[in-house]
C-alpha positions as CSV (number, residue, x, y, z in Angstrom):
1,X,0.0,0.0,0.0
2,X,1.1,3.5,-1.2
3,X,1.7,5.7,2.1
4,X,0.0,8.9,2.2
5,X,1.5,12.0,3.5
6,X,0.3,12.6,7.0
7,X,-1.3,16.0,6.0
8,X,-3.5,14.3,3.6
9,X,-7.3,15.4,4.6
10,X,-9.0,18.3,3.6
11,X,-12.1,20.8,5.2
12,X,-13.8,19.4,2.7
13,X,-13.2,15.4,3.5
14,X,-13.5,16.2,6.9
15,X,-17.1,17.7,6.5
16,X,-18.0,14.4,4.6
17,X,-16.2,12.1,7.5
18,X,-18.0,13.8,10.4
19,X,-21.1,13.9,8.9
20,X,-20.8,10.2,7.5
21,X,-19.8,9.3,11.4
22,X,-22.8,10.8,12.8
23,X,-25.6,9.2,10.6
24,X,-25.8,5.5,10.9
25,X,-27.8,2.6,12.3
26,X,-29.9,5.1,14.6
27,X,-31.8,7.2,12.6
28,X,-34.1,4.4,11.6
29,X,-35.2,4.2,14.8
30,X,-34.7,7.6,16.7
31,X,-38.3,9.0,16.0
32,X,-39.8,6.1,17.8
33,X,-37.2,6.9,20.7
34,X,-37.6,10.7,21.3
35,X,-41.6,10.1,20.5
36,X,-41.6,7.4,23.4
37,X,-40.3,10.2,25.6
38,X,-40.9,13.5,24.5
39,X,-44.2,12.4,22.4
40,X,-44.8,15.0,19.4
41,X,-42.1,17.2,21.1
42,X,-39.7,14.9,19.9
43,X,-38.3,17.1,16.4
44,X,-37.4,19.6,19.6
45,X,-35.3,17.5,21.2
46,X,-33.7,17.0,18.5
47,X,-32.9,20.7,17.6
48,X,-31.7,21.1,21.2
49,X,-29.2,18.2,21.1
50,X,-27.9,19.7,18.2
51,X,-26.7,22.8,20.2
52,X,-25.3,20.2,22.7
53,X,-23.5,18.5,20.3
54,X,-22.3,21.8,18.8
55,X,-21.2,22.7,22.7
56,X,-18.8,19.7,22.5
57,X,-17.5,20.0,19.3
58,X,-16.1,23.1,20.3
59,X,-14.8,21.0,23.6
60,X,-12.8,18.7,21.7
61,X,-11.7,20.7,18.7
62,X,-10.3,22.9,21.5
63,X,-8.4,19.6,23.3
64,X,-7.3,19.0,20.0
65,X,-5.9,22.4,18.9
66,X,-3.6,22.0,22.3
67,X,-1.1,19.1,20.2
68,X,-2.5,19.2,16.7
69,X,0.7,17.0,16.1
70,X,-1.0,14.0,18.2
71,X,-4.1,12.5,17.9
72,X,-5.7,11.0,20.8
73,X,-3.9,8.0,21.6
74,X,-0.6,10.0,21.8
75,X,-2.5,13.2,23.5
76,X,-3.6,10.8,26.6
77,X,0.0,9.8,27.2
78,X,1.2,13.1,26.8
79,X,-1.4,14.4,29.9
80,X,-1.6,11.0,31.4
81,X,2.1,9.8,31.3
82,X,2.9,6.4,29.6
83,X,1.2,3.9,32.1
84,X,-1.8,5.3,32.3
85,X,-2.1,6.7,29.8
86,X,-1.4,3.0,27.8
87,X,-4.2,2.5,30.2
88,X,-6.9,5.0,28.7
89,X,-5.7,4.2,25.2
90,X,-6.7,-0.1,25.9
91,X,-10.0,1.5,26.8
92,X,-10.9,3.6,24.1
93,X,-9.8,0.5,21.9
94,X,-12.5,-1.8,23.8
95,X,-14.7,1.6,23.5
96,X,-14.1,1.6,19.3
97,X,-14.7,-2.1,19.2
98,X,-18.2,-2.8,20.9
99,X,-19.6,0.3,19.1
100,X,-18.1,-1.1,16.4
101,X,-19.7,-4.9,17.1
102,X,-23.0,-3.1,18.6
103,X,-23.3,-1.1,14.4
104,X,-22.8,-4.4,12.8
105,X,-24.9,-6.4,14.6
106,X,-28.0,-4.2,14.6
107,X,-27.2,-3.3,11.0
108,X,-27.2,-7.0,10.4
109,X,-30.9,-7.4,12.5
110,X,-32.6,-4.7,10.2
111,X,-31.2,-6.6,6.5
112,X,-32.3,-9.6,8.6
113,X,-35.8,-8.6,9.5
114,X,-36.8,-6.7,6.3
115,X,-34.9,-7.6,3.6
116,X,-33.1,-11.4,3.9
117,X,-35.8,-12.7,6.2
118,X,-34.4,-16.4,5.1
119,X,-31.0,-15.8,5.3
120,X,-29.1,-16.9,8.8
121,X,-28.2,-13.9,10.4
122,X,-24.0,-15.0,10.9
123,X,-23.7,-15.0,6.9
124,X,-24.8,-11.1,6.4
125,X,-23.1,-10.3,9.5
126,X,-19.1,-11.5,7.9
127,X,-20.2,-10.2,4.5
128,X,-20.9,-6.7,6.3
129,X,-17.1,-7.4,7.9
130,X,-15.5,-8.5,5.1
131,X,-16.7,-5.5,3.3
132,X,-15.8,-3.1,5.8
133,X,-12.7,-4.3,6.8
134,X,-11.3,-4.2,3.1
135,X,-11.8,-0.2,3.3
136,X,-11.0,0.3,7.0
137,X,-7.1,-1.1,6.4
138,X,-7.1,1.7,3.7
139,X,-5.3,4.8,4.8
140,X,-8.4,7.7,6.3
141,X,-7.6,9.7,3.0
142,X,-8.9,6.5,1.2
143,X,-11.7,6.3,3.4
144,X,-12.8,10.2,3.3
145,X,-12.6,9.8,-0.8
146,X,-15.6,6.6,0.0
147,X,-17.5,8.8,2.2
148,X,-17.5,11.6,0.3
149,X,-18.9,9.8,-2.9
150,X,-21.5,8.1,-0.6
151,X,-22.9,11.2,0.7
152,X,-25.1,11.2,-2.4
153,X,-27.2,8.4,-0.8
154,X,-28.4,10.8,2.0
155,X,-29.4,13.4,-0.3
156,X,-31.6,10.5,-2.5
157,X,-32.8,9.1,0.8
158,X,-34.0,12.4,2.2
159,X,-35.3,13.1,-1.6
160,X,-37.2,9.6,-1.0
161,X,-38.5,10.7,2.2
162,X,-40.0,14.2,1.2
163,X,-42.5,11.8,-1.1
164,X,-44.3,11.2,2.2
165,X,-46.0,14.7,2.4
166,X,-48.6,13.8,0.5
167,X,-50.3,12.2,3.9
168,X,-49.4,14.0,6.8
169,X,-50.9,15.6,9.6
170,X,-49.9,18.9,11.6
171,X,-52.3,18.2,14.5
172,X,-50.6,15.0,15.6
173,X,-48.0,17.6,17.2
174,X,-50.2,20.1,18.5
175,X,-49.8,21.9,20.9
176,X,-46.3,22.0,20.8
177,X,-45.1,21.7,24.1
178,X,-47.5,19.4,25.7
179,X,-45.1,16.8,25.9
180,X,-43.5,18.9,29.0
181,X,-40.2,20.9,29.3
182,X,-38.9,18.2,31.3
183,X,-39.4,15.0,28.9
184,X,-38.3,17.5,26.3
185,X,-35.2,17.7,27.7
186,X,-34.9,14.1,29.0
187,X,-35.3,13.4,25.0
188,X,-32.2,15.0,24.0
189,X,-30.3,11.8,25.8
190,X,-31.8,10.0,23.1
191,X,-30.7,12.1,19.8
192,X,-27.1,12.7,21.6
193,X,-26.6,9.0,21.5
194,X,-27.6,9.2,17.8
195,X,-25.3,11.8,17.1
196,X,-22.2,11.0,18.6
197,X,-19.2,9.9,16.0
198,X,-17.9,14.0,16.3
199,X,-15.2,12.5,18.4
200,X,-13.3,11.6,15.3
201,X,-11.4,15.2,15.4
202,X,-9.0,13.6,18.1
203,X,-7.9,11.1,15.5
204,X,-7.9,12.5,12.7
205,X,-7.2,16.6,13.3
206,X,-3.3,15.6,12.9
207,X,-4.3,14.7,9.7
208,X,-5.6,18.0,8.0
209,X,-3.7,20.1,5.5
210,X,-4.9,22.6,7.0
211,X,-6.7,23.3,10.7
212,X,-7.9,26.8,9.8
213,X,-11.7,27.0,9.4
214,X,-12.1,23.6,11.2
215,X,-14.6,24.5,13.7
216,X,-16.4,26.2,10.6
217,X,-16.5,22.8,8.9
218,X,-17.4,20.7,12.0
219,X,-20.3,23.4,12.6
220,X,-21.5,23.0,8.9
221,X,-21.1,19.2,9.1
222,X,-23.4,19.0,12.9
223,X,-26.2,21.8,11.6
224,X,-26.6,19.1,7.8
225,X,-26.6,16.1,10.5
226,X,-28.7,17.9,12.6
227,X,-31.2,18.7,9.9
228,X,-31.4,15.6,8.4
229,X,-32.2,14.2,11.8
230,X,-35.0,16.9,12.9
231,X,-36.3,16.4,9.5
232,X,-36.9,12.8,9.4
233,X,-38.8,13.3,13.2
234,X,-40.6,15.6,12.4
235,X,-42.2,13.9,9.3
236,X,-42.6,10.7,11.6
237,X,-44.3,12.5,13.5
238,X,-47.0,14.0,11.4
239,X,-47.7,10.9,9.7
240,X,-48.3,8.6,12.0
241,X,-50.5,9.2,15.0
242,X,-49.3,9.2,18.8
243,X,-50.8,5.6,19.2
244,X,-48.9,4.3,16.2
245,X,-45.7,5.8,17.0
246,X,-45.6,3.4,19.6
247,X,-46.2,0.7,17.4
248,X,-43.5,1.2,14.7
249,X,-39.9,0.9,16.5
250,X,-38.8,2.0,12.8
251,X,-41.0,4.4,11.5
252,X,-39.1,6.3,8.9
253,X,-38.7,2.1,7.3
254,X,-42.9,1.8,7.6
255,X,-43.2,5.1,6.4
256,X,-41.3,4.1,3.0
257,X,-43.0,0.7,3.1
258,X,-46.3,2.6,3.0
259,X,-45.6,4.6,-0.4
260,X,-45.7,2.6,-3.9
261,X,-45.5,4.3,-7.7
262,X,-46.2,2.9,-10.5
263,X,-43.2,0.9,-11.7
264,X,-42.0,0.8,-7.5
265,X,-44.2,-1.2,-5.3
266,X,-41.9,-1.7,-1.9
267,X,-40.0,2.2,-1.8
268,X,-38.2,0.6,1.9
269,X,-36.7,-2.7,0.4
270,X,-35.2,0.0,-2.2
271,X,-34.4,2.3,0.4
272,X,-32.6,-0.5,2.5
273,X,-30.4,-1.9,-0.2
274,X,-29.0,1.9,-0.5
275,X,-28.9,2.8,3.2
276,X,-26.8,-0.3,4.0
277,X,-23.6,1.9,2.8
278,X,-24.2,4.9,5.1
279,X,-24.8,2.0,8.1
280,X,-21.4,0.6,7.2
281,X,-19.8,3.6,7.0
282,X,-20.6,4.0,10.7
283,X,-18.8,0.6,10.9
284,X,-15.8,1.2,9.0
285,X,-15.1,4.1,11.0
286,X,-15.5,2.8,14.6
287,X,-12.8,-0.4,13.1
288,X,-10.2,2.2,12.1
289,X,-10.1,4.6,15.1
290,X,-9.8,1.1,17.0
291,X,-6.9,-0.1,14.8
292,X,-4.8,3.2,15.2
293,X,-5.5,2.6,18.6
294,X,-3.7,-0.6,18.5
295,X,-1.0,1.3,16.4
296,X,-0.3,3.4,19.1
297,X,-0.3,0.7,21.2
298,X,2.2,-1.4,20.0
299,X,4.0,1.2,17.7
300,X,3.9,-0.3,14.3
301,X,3.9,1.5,10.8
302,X,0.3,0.7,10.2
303,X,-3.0,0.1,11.4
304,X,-3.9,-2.1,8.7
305,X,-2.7,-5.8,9.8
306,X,-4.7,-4.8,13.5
307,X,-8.1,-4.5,11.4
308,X,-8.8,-8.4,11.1
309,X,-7.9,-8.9,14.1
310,X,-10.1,-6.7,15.9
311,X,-13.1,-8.5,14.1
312,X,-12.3,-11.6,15.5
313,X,-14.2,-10.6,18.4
314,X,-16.6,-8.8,17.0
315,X,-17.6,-11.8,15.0
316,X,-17.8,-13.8,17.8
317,X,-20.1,-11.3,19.4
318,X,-22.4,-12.1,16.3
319,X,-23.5,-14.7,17.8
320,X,-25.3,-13.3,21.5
321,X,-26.1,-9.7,19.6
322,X,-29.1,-11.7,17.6
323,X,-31.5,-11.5,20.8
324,X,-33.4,-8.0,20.6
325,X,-34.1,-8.2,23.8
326,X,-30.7,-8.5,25.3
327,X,-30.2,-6.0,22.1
328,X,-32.2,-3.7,24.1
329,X,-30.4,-4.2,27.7
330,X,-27.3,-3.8,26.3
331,X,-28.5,-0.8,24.8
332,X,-28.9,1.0,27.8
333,X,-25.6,-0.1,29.3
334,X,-24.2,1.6,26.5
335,X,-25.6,4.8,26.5
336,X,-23.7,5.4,30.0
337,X,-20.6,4.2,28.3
338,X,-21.4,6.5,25.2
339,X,-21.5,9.6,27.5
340,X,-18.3,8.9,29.3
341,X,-15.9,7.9,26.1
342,X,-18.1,10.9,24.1
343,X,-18.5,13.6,26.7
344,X,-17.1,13.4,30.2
345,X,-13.6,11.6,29.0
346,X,-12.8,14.9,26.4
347,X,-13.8,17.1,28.8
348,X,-12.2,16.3,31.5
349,X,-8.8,15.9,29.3
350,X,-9.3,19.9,28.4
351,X,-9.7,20.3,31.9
352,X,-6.1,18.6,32.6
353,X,-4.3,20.2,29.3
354,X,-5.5,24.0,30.6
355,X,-3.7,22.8,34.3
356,X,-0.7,21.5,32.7
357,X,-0.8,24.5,30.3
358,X,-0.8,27.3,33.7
359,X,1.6,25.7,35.6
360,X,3.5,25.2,32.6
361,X,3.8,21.0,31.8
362,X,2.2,21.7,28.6
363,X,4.8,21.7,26.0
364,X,4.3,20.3,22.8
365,X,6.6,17.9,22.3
366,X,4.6,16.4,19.6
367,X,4.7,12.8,19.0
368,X,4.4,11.7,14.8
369,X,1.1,11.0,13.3
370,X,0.2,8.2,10.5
């Protein structure tokens, strides 16, 4: 493989790698989430975790902008020394793999329940590794080039989507704000799960020809995620009623299954085939910010050879991830694990870098990024 100069990714990949991090698995079923919480309140949730995320985008870009010579794995033993911060790094690598294994293996239940009903559910799940793994031991300039000319299914999927307003009704969320300030805002836990992937800036911000205008970028990149997730509540929730919202754990799927053309008679088995590449995406992602973990760990020239290896396990997971109801504890387990790797961990690493930086244990003595 041809090594690409470190300085390889551009504001404009980046936009396309952020955005492509933050839409996924979860915005099939995130209407049916914030609906179950916020009811027809739900599309303002969304808009509100958008600030959030916005809030903490700025957090990390700043934690970042301290060594934009390392990325994360070499930042935490800069402000953590080597031990533990060898320590940190093994857990972000576990971190990047379950996410990773938790993707594939509800990606795998969705082609399973609506598309390959007959097929065993271990055979999609290695073809959706095989896949992924081929483009996540590619260098991340590679992988922003794939992202980038996928984007164009989000655009044909939200053009599918807009079809829908031929059948909607406003008064399913009226009066705004009878779901309650207080479920409105214990929504947004819900669409921050959703949304996180923005966390890719400590990997990758080495990486960047050039950092100026990145927290332009990474703003333009939340506020298009942001409104393609708003959007697709807010039309789930004016076409369905409240008491089949909570029937439909993927409405934005039922919603497509509903419409047929002429020459088109199931629009969500078309949709599917299409969306698989945005939900593997998600997947490849996850397995390279996991390999360069490993990298770092055991300082070798490349991430690539750590790839397979890391879905070994996640294979192997495969195999108690097919339960939906164990799906759904572990689930919740995760969400708390989300908000710690996503949130609290980046924060609380500005928090040290600003201490070292006043008492003057800051220097940069940046570490090499590949």
């Amino acid at each position: 493989m041809l090594k690409i100069h470190e300085k390889s990714i551009s504001q404009g990949q980046l936009f396309f790698l952020i955005m492509q991090a933050q839409i996924g698995v979860g915005i099939l079923s995130l209407p049916f989430a914030v609906h179950s919480i916020a009811k027809g309140d739900g599309w303002i949730s969304t808009i509100l975790a958008g600030f959030v995320i916005q809030i903490w985008m700025f957090i990390t870009l700043k934690l970042a902008k301290f060594y934009p010579e390392k990325n994360l794995y070499q930042l935490l033993r800069h402000l953590l020394g080597r031990f533990i911060g060898s320590i940190f790094t093994v857990f972000y690598i576990i971190y990047f793999i379950a996410i990773a294994g938790l993707v594939a293996a509800l990606q795998t239940g969705i082609i399973n329940n609506w598309i390959l009903t007959l097929t065993p559910f271990w055979m999609i799940y290695i073809l959706i590794i095989i896949v992924s793994v081929y483009l996540a031991t590619d260098n991340i300039l590679m992988i922003a080039r794939f992202f980038s000319l996928s984007t164009g299914v989000i655009v044909f999927f939200v053009l599918m989507v807009v079809t829908v307003y031929g059948d909607t009704n406003l008064s399913y969320i009226l009066p705004v704000g009878e779901g309650g300030l207080k479920n409105i805002f214990l929504a947004i836990k819900e669409v921050l799960i959703a949304l996180t992937g923005f966390e890719l800036i400590l990997i990758i911000y080495p990486m960047l020809k050039q950092t100026k205008g990145t927290m332009k970028t990474l703003t333009l990149a939340n506020i298009t995620t942001v409104t393609i997730y708003t959007f697709l509540v807010f039309t789930s929730l004016i076409i369905f009623s409240p008491e089949e919202m909570t029937l439909v754990p993927e409405p934005v799927l039922y919603m497509l299954k509903a419409i047929s053309f002429e020459v088109i008679e199931r629009l969500d088995l078309i949709f599917l085939s299409i969306w698989v590449i945005p939900m593997t995406n998600s997947f490849i992602i996850y397995l390279y910010q996991a390999s360069k973990g490993l990298k770092e760990l055991f300082h070798t020239e490349s991430h690539s050879p750590f790839v397979p290896i890391i879905c070994v396990p996640i294979f192997i997971s495969g195999f108690f991830l097919q339960d939906k109801f164990f799906m759904a504890d572990i689930g919740k387990v995760f969400q708390y694990i989300v908000f710690s790797f996503a949130f609290i961990l980046p924060l609380l690493f500005l928090v040290i870098a600003l201490v070292k930086k006043k008492f003057g244990k800051g220097e940069n003595n940046h570490g090499s990024s590949s």
